[in-house]
C-alpha positions in Angstrom: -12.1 42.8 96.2 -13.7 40.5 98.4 -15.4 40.7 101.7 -15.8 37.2 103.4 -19.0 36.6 106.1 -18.5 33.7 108.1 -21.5 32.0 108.5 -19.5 29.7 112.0 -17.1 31.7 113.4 -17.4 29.7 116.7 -16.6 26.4 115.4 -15.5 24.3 112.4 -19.4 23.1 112.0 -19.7 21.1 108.7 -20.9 18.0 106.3 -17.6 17.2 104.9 -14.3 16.3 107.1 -11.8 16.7 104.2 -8.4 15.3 104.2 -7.4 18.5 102.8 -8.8 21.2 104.6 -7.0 23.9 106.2 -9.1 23.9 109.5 -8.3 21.2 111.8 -10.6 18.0 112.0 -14.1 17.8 113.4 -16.7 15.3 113.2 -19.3 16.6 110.6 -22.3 17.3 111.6 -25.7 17.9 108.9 -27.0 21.1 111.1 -25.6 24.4 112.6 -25.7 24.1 116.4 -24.2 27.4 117.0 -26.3 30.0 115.0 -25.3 33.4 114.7 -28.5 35.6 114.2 -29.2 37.5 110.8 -29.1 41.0 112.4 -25.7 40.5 114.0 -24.3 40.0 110.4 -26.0 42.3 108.7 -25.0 44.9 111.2 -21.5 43.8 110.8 -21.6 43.9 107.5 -22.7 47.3 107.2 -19.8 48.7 109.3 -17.5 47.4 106.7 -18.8 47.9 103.4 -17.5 50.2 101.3 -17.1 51.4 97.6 -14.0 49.2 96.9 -15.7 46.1 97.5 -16.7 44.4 94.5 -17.8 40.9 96.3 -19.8 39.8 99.3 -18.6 36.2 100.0 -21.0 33.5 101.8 -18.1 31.1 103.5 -17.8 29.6 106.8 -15.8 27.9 109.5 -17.2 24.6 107.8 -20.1 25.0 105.1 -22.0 27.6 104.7 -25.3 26.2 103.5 -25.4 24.5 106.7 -26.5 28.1 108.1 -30.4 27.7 108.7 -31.0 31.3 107.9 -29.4 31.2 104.8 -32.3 32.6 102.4 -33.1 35.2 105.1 -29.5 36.5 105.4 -29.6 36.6 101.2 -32.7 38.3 101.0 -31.3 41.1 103.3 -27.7 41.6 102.0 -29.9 42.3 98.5 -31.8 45.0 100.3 -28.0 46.4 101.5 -25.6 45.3 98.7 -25.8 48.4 95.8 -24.0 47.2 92.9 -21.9 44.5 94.8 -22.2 40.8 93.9 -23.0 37.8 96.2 -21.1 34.7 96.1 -21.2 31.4 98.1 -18.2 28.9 98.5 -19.6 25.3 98.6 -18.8 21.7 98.9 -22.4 21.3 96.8 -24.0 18.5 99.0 -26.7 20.6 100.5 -28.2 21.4 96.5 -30.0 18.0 97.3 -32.0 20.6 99.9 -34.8 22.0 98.0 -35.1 25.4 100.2 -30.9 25.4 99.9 -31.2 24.9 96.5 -33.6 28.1 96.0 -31.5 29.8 97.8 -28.5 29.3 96.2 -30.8 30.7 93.1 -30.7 34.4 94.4 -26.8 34.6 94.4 -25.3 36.3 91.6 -21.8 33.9 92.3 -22.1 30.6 93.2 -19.0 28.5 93.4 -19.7 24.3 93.5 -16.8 22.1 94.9 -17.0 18.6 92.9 -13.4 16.6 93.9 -14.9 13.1 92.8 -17.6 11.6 91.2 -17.3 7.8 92.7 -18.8 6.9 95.4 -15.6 5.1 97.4 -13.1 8.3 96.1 -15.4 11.0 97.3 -15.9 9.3 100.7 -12.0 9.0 100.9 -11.0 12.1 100.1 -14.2 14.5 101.0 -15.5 12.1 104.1 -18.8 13.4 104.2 -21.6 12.7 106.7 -23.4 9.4 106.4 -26.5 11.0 104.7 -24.7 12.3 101.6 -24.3 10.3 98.3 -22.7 11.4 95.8 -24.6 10.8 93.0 -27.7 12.5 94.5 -25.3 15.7 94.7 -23.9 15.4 91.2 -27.3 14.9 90.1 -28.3 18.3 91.9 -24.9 20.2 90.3 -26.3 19.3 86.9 -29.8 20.5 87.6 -28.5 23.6 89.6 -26.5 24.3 86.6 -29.6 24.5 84.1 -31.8 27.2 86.2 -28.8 29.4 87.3 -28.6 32.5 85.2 -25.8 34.1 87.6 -22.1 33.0 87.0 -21.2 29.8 87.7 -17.7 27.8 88.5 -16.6 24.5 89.6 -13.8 23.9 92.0 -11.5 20.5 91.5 -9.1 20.1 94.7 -6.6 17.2 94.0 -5.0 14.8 96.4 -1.8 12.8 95.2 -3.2 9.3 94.8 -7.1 9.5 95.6 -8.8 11.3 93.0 -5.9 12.4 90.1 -6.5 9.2 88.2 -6.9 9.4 84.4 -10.0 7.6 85.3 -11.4 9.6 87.8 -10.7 13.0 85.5 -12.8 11.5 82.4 -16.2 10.7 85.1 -15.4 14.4 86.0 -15.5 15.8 82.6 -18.2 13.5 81.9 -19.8 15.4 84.5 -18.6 18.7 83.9 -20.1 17.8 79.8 -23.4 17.7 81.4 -23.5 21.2 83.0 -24.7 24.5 81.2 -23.2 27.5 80.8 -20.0 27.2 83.5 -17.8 30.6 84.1 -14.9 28.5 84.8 -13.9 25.4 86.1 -10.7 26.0 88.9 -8.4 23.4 89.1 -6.3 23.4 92.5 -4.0 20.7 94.6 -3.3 21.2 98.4 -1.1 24.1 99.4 -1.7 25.3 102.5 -1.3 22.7 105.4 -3.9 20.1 105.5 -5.9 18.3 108.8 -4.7 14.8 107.3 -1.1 13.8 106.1 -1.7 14.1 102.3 0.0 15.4 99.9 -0.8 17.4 96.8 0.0 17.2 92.9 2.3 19.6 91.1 1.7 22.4 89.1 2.9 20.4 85.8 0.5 17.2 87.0 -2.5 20.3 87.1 -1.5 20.8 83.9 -1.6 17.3 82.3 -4.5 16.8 84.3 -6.0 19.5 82.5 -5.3 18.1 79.4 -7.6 15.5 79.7 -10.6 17.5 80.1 -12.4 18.3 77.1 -11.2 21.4 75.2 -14.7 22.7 75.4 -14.5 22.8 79.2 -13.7 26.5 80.6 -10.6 24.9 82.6 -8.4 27.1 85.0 -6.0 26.0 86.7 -5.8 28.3 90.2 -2.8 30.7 91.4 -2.2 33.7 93.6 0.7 34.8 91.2 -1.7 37.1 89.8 -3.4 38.4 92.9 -3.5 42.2 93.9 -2.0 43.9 97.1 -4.4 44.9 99.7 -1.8 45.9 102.2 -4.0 46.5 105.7 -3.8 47.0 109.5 -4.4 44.1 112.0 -4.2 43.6 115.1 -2.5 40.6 116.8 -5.8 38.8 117.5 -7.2 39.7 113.8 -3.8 38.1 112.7 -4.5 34.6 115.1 -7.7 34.5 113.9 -6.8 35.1 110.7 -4.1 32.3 110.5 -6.2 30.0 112.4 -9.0 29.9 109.4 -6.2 30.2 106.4 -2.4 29.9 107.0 -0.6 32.4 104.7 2.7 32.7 103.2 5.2 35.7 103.3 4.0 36.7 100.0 0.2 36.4 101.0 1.2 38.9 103.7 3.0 41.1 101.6 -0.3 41.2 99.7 -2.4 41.3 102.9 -0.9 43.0 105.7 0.7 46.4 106.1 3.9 46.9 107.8 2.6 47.5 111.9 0.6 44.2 110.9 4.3 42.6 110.3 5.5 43.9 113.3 2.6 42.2 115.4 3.0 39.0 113.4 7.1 38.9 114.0 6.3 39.8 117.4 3.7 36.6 117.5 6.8 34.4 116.1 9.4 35.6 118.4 6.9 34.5 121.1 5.9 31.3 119.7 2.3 31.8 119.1 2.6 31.9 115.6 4.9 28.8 113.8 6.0 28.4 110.3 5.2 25.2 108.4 6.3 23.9 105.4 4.1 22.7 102.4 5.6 21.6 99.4 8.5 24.2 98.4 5.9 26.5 100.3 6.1 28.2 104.1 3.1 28.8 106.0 2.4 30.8 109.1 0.2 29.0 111.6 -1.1 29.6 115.1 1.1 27.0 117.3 -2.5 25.9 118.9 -3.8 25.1 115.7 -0.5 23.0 114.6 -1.2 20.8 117.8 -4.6 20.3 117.1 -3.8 19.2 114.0 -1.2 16.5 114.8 -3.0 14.7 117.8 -5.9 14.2 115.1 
């Protein structure tokens, strides 16, 4: 059971601008402009911490490490957390940060996005800001990987015809050959609906694809057929907001919401504020303002 802190709930504020993410486009910027201070979270966070939490999750509207306070914020959610663990959700660029880096140290979960490993794929596909390079940050992954002692994974998103090559796959294992001890390496493809018109891979081209990494190599390739109900109340604007940051499918809701909650979000449909969106073989529930934004990108 996780419990998600959002380090930019303002804005999308972030490095990358990737053609795959589920929040709509934004320039990327390499500093928080909108900085939420580190008592408003940690009061927050103590009104909804309880015993069934097992996680506190570092995440963000955009990237997390981008949050200037970062080391503060850890440093007190330590002080607060009991027997929970503390994970971050990263697209990795800011490990070329020494104080970021440190940071990312005192976690007991860290969690390192690595899509590509050459240069012209990784700008293609992850279109970071013009001060990252990607070998500078797979550089850092390696290093982070050799001073970590919590548990470490690798996330792999794939885009149908950018970074699924056979090619592409053997630099990333080369890579992922170079790490130490790595929990697990998550394999994924698009399926929620993206800010740019690409497409993802199948579950059976995950599967070859994982075949070409070495057998070594803790691969995993990611699903929410095992996932656990957590059936709770929210109200319509928890549900917008909600939607907004991560479209969900009928059967995320029947893991997510109770049955008022389905009420307000069939109320939100009848009214239009909510639209559905298909994905693959897959139907999403999206906040109609969100859907706009997304196509006049």
């Amino acid at each position: 059971m996780s419990l998600g802190i959002d380090l930019s709930p303002a804005s999308k504020q972030c490095n990358f601008d990737c053609l795959y993410c589920e929040l709509a486009p934004a320039a990327t910027v390499d500093e928080q402009k909108d900085i939420l201070e580190v008592q408003t979270i940690i009061n927050e966070l103590k009104e909804h911490l309880n015993e069934h939490i097992d996680v506190i999750t570092l995440t963000a509207n955009g990237e997390p490490t981008l949050y200037p306070k970062l080391n503060e914020l850890i440093d007190k959610i330590d002080q607060i957390k009991g027997q929970m663990e503390t994970l971050i959700l990263t697209n990795s660029a800011n490990l070329v940060d020494k104080s970021t880096f440190n940071s990312l140290l005192k976690l007991d979960q860290v969690k390192l996005s690595l899509d590509a490993v050459s240069d012209d794929i990784f700008k293609k596909i992850d279109r970071p800001h013009t001060n990252i390079h990607i070998d500078k940050v797979v550089n850092k992954v390696i290093d982070f990987s050799k001073v970590y002692t919590g548990k470490l994974f690798i996330e792999i998103l794939f885009v149908h015809g950018l970074n699924d090559s056979a090619d592409e796959v053997k630099k990333l294992n080369d890579v992922l050959l170079k790490l130490d001890t790595v929990h697990r390496v998550d394999l994924g493809s698009i399926d929620r609906p993206p800010a740019y018109p690409v497409v993802g891979i199948s579950y059976k081209e995950l599967h070859e694809i994982s075949l070409i990494f070495q057998s070594s190599l803790p691969i995993h390739i990611a699903s929410r057929m095992h996932a656990e109900p957590n059936n709770s109340y929210y109200s319509e604007e928890e549900i917008v907001n909600t939607l907004d940051k991560r479209p969900l499918t009928m059967d995320d809701i029947n893991l997510l919401f109770d049955e008022d909650s389905k009420k307000q979000l069939n109320t939100l449909v009848s009214e239009q504020k909510v639209v559905k969106k298909t994905v693959g073989n897959l139907e999403f529930f999206v906040p109609k303002n969100n859907l706009k934004r997304k196509r006049q990108k």
